[in-house]
C-alpha positions, 0 to 999 in steps of 0.5 A, a space after each residue: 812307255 808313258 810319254 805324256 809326263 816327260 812331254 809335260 815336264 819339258 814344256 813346263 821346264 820351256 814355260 819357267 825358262 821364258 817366264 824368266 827371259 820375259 821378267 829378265 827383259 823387263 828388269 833391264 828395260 832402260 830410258 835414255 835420259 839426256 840432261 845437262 852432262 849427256 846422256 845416261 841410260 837409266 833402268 825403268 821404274 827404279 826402286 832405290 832412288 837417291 835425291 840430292 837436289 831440292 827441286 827433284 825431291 818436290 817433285 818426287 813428293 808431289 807424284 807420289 813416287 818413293 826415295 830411297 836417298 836424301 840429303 842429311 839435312 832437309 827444309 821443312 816443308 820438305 820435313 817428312 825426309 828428315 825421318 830415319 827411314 831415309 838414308 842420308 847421303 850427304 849435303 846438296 854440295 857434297 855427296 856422302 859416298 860411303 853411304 852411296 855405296 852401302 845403298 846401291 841405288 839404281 838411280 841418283 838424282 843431283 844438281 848443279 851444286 854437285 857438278 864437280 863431283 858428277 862424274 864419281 857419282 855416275 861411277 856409283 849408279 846412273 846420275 843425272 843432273 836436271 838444269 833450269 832454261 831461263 830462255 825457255 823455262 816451261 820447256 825445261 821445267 816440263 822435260 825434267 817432270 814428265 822425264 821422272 813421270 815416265 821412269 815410274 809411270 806416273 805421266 798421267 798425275 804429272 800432266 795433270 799437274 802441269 796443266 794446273 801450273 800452266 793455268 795458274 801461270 797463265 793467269 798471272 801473266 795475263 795481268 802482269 802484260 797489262 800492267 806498266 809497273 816494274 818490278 825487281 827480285 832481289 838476294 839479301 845476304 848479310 846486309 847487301 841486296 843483289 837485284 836479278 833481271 830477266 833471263 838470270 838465274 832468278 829471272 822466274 818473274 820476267 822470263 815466265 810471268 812476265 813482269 816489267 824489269 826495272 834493272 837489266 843487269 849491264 853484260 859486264 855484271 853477269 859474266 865473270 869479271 877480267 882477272 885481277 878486276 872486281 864484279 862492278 857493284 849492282 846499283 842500290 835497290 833505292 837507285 833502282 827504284 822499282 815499283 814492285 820488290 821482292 826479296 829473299 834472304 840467302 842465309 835464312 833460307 838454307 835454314 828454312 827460316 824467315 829472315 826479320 823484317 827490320 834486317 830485310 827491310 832497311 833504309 835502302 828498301 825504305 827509300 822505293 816505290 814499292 816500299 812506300 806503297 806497300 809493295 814490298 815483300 819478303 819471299 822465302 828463301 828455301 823456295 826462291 834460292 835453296 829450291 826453286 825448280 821443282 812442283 812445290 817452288 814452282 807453284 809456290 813463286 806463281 802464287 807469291 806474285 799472283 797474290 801479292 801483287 794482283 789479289 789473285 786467289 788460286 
């Protein structure tokens, strides 16, 4: 009797079982991310990825990994996501959870603009939410990049690229620490500024390169005002007098647009220091409101100051 065929068969048959158990292993193979809303167990090198946050998209881009998922409308120096072969899945607010569902995605990227409805998009596929740390920027802004390097296996193009960005921030700081002059980022929208200080939401100029603030908002002003009571109005940008002023228009933004100079630049504005001495800008909108957190905006902001106020060419 010829027991070498059944033998082989059999070992064959072990063999396919394993190289299965092994490919079923590395299927399941999960990272446990932590983000702002806890911690959620995501599956490595996912394939159909939806991006619902601005900043996440820039740094998808930046790496070189695919999405499967975007928002209906994108800016256009994000503009090859507008094409057809992405699936619109809703706006930066509001989720689209009928095309959510016919995707199937394994993982779902958004932003805070969608926290109330995180919870539903978790029920969707694993959802995380990548917050920005005014107190400690780099530390954040490094986590949320190295965490979506290490999911695609993309960590040696990620470091590469925060260590340019460190450089470059470095070098702007530099000048900014030796220099007296204070400046102010400020909102525009619809005729009225909103001038920000350090450790805001658009603190970036003081809290990571270090710029003199010229307006410290009062406690009162950040927080949410008593019930029945009003926010106390910010001081005017003439009031503030800064030497340095950069300003960005809200609505145009969301458009991807430059707002006209003669609505950001009014009488108010005219009255500074820094207007008067040619160190006024308009900075774009979709960068410093819309985005703002990801390897695009980043670089982008570093760049604005660095060049605008010290003639730095990275």
């Amino acid at each position: 009797m010829n027991i070498v065929k059944p033998i082989l068969k059999a070992a064959s048959l072990w063999l396919v079982a394993f190289f299965s158990l092994q490919q079923a292993s590395i299927a399941q193979e999960t990272i446990l991310i932590k983000h702002s809303r806890g911690e959620t167990a995501v599956p490595k090198d996912p394939q159909r990825v939806v991006i619902m946050d601005f900043s996440a998209l820039e740094t998808y881009h930046e790496l070189g990994i695919p999405v499967a998922g975007v928002p209906n409308t994108v800016p256009a120096y994000l503009g090859e996501y507008n094409d057809a072969k992405y699936i619109k899945v809703g706006s930066v607010v509001k989720a689209d959870f009928d095309a959510l569902e016919q995707l199937k995605p394994d993982l779902i990227i958004t932003g805070g603009r969608q926290g109330k409805q995180y919870d539903s998009l978790a029920m969707v596929a694993p959802t995380i939410i990548f917050g920005s740390d005014a107190d400690d920027f780099w530390t954040s802004f490094d986590y949320s990049v190295r965490t979506i390097a290490a999911l695609h296996g993309k960590e040696k193009l990620a470091e590469k690229k925060l260590a340019a960005l460190h450089k470059k921030a470095e070098l702007v700081k530099t000048k900014a620490e030796a220099d007296p002059k204070k400046a102010v980022v400020a909102m525009h929208m619809n005729g009225r500024f909103n001038p920000s200080g350090p450790n805001s939401r658009f603190g970036f100029a003081h809290d990571v390169l270090g710029l003199k603030p010229a307006y410290i908002p009062r406690p009162a002003d950040a927080g949410a005002p008593e019930e029945g009571q009003k926010r106390p109005q910010a001081p005017k940008l003439a009031e503030i007098n800064p030497d340095y002023l950069f300003i960005f228009d809200r609505n145009t933004g969301i458009q991807g647009l430059m707002p006209k100079e003669t609505d950001i630049f009014t009488a108010d504005v005219k009255a500074t220091e820094a207007y008067k001495n040619g160190k006024a800008f308009i900075v774009p909108g979709w960068v410093w409101y819309l985005s703002g957190n990801g390897l695009i905006s980043v670089d982008q902001k570093i760049t604005d100051i660095g060049e605008k106020l010290y003639g730095i060419k990275f």
